[in-house]
C-alpha positions in Angstrom: 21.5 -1.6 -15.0 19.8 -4.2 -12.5 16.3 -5.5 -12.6 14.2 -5.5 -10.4 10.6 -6.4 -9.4 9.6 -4.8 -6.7 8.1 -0.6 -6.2 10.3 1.3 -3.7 8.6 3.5 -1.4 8.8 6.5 -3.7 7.1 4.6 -6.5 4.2 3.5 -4.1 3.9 6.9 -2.9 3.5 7.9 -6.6 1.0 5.5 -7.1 -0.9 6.8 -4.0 -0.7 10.3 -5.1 -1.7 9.8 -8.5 -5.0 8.3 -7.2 -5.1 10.8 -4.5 -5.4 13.4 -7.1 -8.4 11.8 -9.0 -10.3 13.0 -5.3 -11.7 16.4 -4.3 -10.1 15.7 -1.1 -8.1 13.7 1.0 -11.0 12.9 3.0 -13.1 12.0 0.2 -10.2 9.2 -0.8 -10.3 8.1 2.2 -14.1 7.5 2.7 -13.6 5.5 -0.5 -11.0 2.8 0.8 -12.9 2.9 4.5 -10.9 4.6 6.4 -10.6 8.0 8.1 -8.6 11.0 6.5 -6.4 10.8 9.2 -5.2 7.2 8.9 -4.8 8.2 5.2 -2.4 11.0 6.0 -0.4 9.0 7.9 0.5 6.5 5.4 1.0 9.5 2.8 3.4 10.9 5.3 5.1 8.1 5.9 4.3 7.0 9.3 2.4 4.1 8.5 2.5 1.4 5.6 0.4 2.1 3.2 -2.6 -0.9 3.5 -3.2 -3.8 0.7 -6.7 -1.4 0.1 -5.0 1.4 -0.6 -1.9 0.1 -2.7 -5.4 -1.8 -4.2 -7.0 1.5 -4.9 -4.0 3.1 -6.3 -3.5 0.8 -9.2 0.1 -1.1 -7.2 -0.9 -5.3 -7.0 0.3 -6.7 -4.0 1.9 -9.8 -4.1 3.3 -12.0 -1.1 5.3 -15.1 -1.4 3.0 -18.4 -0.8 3.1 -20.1 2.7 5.6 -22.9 3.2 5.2 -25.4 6.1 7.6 -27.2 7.4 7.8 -30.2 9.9 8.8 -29.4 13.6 11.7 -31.2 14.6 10.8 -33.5 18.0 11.7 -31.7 21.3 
């Protein structure tokens, strides 16, 4: 078995659902995170990524790798 440590899709979607459920409506869940019912569905749907508010909302902790700089090398 491998480890890993990142949520697939289908687990975020889970996640999402889950919270969804906790709503009379979709629109309701959406008025919560500020945004419309629509951009909402998308992102359930799978036409958009779901945002760091949602993913927030849902219970799923978003974590990015730090910034790295690096010097240019001379033209």
């Amino acid at each position: 078995m491998t480890r890993r440590n990142s949520l697939t899709y289908g687990e975020r979607l889970g996640f999402v659902r889950r919270w969804l459920d906790t709503f009379r409506s979709e629109a309701e869940a959406a008025r919560s995170v500020g945004m419309t019912r629509q951009s909402l569905n998308e992102m359930t749907n799978g036409s958009k990524p779901f945002t760091d508010k949602v993913l927030k909302a849902a219970g799923v902790k978003v974590v990015r790798p730090p910034v790295e700089y690096y010097p240019m090398e001379s033209l």
